[in-house]
C-alpha positions as CSV (number, residue, x, y, z in Angstrom):
1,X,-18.0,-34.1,49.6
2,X,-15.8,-36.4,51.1
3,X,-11.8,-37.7,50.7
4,X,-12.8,-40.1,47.9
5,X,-14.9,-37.7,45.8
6,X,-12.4,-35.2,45.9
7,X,-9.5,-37.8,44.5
8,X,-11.9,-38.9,41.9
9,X,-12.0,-35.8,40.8
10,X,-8.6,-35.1,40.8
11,X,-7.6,-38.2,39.1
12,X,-10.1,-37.2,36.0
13,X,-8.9,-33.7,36.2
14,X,-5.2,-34.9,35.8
15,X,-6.6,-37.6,33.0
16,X,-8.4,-34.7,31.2
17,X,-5.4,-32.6,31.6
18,X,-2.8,-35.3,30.0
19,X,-5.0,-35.9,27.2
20,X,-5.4,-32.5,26.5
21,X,-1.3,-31.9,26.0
22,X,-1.5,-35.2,23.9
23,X,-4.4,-33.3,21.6
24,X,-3.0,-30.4,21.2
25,X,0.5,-31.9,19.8
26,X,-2.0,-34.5,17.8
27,X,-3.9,-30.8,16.6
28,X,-0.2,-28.6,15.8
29,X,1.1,-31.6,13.4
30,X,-2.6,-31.5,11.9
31,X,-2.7,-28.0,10.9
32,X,0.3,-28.7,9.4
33,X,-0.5,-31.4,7.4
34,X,-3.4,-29.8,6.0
35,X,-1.5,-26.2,5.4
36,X,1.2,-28.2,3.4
37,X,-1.7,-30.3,1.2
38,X,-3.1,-26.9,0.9
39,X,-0.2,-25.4,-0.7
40,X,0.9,-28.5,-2.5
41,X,-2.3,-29.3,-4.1
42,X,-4.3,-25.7,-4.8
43,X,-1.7,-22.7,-4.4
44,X,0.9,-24.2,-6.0
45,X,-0.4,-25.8,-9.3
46,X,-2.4,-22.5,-9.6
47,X,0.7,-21.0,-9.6
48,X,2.1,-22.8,-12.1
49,X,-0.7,-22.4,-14.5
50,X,-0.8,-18.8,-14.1
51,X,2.8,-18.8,-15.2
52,X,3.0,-21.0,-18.3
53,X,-0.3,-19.3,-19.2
54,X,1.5,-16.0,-19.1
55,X,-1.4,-13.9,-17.4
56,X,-0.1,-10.7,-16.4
57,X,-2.6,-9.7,-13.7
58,X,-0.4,-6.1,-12.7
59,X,-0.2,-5.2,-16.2
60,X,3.6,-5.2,-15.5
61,X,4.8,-6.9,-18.9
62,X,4.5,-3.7,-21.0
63,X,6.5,-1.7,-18.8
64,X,9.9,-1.8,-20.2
65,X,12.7,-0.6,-18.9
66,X,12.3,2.9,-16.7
67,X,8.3,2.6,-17.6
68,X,5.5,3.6,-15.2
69,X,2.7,1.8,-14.0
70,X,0.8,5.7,-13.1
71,X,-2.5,6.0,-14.3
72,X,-4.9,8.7,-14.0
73,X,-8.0,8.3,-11.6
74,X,-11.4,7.9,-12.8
75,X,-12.6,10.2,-9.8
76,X,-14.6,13.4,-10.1
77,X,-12.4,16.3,-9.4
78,X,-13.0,17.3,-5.6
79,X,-15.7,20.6,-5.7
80,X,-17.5,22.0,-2.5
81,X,-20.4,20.7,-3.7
82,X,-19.5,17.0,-4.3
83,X,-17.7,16.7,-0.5
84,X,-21.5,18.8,0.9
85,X,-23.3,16.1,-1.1
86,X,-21.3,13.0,0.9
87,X,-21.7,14.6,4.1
């Protein structure tokens, strides 16, 4: 390889290099445009609907004042023969 092959290859390398800092500013204001239109156009109005349609996913609303969300397990009590069967 001789002194002109090596600058041309320098020169792209500095070319690919610039336009790779111009991308990647181009590529952060993206992601932000399409987090924002995200937001703005599916979590939000689903958020709204879910709150004039009153839908109480916790089961919170029937709480009360000092009331408790505890609720027994469905589970099978835990037996030596249950924990030898899982084993």
């Amino acid at each position: 390889m001789n002194q002109g092959e090596a600058r041309d290859v320098s020169i792209w390398k500095q070319l690919k290099n610039g336009w790779m800092a111009i991308v990647a500013r181009f590529g952060h204001a993206q992601t932000l445009v399409i987090l924002a239109n995200f937001y703005v156009f599916l979590i939000g109005p689903t958020a709204i609907a879910t709150r004039l349609g009153r839908a109480d996913y916790l089961s919170k609303r029937g709480l009360g004042k000092g009331g408790t969300a505890w609720r027994d397990s469905d589970a099978q009590p835990a037996t030596l023969e249950r924990a030898k069967l899982t084993t």
